[in-house]
Structure formats: C-alpha cells, structure tokens
C-alpha positions as CSV (number, residue, x, y, z in Angstrom):
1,X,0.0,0.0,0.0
2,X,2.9,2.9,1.1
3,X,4.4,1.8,-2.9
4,X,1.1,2.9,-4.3
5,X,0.4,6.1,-2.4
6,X,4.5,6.6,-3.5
7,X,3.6,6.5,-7.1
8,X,0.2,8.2,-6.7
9,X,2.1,11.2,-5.1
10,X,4.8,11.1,-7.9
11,X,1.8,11.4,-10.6
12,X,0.1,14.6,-8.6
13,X,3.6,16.1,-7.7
14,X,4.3,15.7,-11.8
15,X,1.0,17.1,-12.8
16,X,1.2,20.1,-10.6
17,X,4.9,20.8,-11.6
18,X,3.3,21.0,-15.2
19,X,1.0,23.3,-14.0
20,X,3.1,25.0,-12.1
21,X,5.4,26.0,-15.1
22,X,2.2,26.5,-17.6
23,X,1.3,29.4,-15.6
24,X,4.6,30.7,-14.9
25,X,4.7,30.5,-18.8
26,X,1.5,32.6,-19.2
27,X,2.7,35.0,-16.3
28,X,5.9,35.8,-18.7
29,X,3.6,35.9,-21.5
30,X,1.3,38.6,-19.8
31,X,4.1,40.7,-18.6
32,X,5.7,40.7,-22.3
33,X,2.1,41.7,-24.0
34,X,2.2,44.4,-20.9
35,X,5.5,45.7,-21.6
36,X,4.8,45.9,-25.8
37,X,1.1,47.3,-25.0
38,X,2.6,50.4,-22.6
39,X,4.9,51.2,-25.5
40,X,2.3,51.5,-27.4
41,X,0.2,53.7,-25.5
42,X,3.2,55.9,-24.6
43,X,3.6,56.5,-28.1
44,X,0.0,57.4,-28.8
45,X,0.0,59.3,-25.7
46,X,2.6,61.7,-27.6
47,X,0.5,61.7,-30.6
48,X,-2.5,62.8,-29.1
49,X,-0.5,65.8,-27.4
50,X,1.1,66.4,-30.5
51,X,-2.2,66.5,-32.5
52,X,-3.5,68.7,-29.8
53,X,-0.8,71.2,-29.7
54,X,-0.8,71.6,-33.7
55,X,-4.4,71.7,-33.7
56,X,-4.7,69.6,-36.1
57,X,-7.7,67.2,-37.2
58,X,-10.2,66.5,-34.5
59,X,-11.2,63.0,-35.7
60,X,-8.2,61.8,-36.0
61,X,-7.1,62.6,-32.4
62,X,-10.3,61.1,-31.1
63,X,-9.7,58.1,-33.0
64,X,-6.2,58.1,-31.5
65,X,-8.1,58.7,-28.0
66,X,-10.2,55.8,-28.7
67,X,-7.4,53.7,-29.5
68,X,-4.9,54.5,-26.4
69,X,-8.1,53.7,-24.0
70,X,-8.5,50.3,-25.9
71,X,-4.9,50.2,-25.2
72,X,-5.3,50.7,-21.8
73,X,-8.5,48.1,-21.2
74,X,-5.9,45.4,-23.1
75,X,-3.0,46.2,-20.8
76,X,-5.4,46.1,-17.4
77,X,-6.4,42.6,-18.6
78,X,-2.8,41.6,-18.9
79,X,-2.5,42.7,-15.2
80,X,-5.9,40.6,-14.2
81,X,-4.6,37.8,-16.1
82,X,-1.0,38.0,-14.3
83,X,-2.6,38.3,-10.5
84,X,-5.1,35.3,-11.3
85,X,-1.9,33.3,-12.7
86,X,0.2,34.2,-9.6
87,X,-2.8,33.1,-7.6
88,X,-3.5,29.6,-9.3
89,X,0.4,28.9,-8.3
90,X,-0.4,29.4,-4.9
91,X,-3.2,27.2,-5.2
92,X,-1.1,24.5,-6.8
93,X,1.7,24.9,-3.9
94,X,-1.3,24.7,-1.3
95,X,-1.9,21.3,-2.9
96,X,1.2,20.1,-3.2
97,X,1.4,20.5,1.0
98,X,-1.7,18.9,1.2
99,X,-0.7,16.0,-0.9
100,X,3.3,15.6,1.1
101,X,1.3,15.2,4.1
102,X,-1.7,12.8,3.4
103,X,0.8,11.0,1.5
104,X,3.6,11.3,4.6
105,X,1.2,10.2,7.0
106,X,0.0,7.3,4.8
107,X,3.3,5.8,4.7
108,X,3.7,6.0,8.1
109,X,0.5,5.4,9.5
C-alpha cells in the first residue's frame, strides 16, 4: 500500500509541476504583451499631445483617444490575467502541501 500512495504522489507532484510551469509561462507571457502594450500607449500618448498642440484634425485625435483607451483596457487585462496566474500557483503549492502530508502520514501510518 505505502508503494502505491508513492507512485500516486509522484503522478500529482508531476501534474502540478506541469502546472506550475504552464502558468509561470503565461505569467511571462502577460508581462511581455504588458510591456509591448505600454509602448504602445506611450507612443499614442505623444500623438495625441502632438495633435493637440498643432491643432490639427479632430477626428483623428479622437480616433487616437479611442485607440490608447483600448490600449489601456488590453493592458489592465494583462494585469488581471497576471494576478489570477500568480494566484493559481499558490493554489497548486497549497496542494502540493496537502498532498506531502496525506501521503507522509499514509506511509507512516
């Protein structure tokens, strides 16, 4: 019986290692989308000040507006998605505990 819950605990220690590095995957992924999306609104930023100081066409600065607060929207989801990420690791390492010690005290018990 302690051979079984042995390889049982192997399997869930494997699958949440998996885990474990898919979301640290994603959370690199988010931060990089984060990081190319602020450029991006930095530079429309200037734009939009630039238009505005030139007086130049109104639609197109709106448009711009529009654009850097659809920027903005895209970059707060990266942070959501980067929190809830960082979270499900906790989660995982909460289970891994759990698991080490129903799986100690099997063994010895």
């Amino acid at each position: 019986m302690g051979y079984a819950l042995v390889i049982i605990g192997y399997v869930i220690y494997v699958i949440l290692g998996i885990s474990c590095l898919i979301c640290i995957a994603s959370i690199i992924s988010h931060i990089v989308r984060r990081h190319i999306l602020w450029d991006r609104q930095q530079d429309l930023v200037c734009k939009i000040n630039w238009n505005i100081q030139q007086k130049e066409n109104s639609t197109e600065t709106e448009a711009m507006k529009f654009e850097e607060q659809n920027v903005f929207k895209s970059m707060s989801h990266h942070k959501h998605m980067i929190v809830m990420n960082v979270v499900n690791i906790i989660v995982l390492m909460v289970i891994a505990v759990i698991v080490a010690i129903i799986i100690g005290t099997g063994i010895v018990g």
